[in-house]
C-alpha positions, 0 to 999 in steps of 0.5 A: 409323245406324251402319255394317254391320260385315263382315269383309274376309279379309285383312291386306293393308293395300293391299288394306284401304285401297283396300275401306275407301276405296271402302267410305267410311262405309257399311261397317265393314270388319274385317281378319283381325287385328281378328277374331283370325285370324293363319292362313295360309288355303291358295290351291290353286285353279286360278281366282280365283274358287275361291280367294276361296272358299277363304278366305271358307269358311275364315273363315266355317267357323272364325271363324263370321263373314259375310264375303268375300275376294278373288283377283286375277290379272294375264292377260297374253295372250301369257303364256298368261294368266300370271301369273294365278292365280299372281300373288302367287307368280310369282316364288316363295314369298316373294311379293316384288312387286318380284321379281314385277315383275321376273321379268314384264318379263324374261318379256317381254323381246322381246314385241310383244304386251303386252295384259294384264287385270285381274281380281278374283272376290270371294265373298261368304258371308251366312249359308248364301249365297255370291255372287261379284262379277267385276271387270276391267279391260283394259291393256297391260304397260309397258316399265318401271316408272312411277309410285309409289303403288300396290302389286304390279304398278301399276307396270307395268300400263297402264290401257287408259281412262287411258293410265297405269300404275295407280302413276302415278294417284291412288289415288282415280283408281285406284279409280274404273277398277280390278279390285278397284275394280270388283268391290267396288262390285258387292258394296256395291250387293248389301250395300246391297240387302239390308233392315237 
């Protein structure tokens, strides 16, 4: 039988290897590259979850395609929830990660309290339907940067199950633990509830 195809609105290539990873031969994920779809899609919600719906309906209103899109925030308690919803651009529109990073650590500088989360809203729509799948995971921000695989803030975000950032873990060990990892796994067993 032949894999589902359904497209993943985004061109992230990190973001991309991990869903295809986790997707393993199920799934055909398709990038917005591969359907034609070079767009700046908007991100003005004020939630995560708002704007993975933004940019589902953006590609199922323009492209016709079922499909689902992810947000995701870094919550970093004594930030006030900072970076949040604003994670990709805390440090400005260039949505440089290494400037990201840095501006976080700045931020927290003479901070005790270095609790933060992950959290990932994906929405999927199928059709006239959209569903939303939540996933999250609790840790700290390190003092430093550590580790080098991973993408955005792995670097400084210590997983709270493995005492580790997520860029000094295997992307395999990552996935099995993380935000995204989390919540794709809950749009996959949805997927595969439906009848072919």
């Amino acid at each position: 039988m032949s894999p589902r195809e359904i497209v993943f609105a985004s061109n992230n290539a990190h973001k991309l290897s991990e869903i295809r990873q986790l997707a393993g031969a199920r799934f055909r994920i398709l990038s917005l590259a591969d359907i034609g779809c070079h767009d700046d899609i908007p991100e003005t919600a004020d939630t995560l979850a708002g704007n993975s719906l933004i940019k589902a309906r953006w590609i199922k209103d323009k492209y016709g395609y079922d499909c689902f899109a992810d947000d995701t925030g870094l919550i970093v308690e004594s930030l006030g929830g900072a970076p949040g919803v604003k994670s990709a651009r805390y440090a400005g529109e260039a949505c440089d990660p290494q400037a990201n990073m840095a501006l976080l650590l700045r931020n927290m500088e003479e901070v005790a309290d270095r609790r933060a989360a992950f959290e990932t809203v994906i929405t999927l729509i199928m059709g006239d339907e959209v569903h939303q799948f939540t996933g999250r995971v609790e840790g700290e921000i390190a003092l430093r940067p550590d580790g080098n695989s991973g993408f955005g803030y792995d670097p400084v975000f210590i997983a709270a199950e493995t005492g580790l950032t997520f860029a000094s873990m295997t992307s395999e060990a990552k996935n099995a633990i993380s935000h995204r990892g989390r919540a794709t796994r809950l749009l996959f067993e949805y997927l595969d509830s439906l009848p072919d």
